[in-house]
C-alpha positions in Angstrom: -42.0 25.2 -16.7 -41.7 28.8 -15.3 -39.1 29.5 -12.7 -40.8 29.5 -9.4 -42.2 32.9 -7.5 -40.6 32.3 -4.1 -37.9 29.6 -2.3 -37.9 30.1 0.9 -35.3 29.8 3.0 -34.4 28.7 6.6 -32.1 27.5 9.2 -33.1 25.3 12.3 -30.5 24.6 15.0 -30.9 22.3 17.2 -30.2 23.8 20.8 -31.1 20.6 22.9 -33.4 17.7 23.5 -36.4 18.7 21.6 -35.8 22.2 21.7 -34.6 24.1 17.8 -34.5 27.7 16.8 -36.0 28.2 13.4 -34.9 31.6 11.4 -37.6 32.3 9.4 -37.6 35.3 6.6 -39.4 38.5 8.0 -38.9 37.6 11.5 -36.3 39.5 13.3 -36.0 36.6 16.2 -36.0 33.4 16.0 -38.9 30.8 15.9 -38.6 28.2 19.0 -39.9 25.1 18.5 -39.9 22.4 21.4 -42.6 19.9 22.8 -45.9 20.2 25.1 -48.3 18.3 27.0 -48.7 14.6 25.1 -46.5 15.4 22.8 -43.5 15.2 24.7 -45.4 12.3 26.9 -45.5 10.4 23.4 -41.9 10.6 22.9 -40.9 9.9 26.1 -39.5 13.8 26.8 -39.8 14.0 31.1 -41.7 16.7 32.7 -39.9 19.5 33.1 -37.4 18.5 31.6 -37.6 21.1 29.1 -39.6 24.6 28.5 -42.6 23.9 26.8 -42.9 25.5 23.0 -45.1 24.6 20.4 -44.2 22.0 18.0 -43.7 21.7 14.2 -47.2 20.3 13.9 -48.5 23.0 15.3 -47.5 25.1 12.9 -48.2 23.4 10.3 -52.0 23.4 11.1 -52.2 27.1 12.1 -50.6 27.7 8.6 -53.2 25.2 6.9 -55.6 26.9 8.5 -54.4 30.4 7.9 
């Protein structure tokens, strides 16, 4: 089996709640990930409570989709 073409690799932190700071190669800041609308509704995150940031999900479909 050839050796693979690319491993990529990250670090999340989790900052608070359901807030985390992703760095990604090739970005000079990190990524924020957090909660939104029904999202944050469905796991029981109050309004407000934290900023709203795209989740993990998202990005998973804009990169699918990409």
């Amino acid at each position: 089996m050839p050796e693979p073409v690319y491993v990529s690799r990250i670090e999340i932190t989790r900052q608070r709640g359901p807030v985390r700071l992703a760095k990604l190669p090739a970005e000079e800041e990190p990524v924020v990930f957090g909660t939104h609308g029904p999202v944050a509704e469905h796991y029981g995150v109050p309004p407000g409570a934290f900023p709203e940031h795209a989740t993990t999900l998202d990005y998973v479909v804009a990169a699918a989709g990409g």
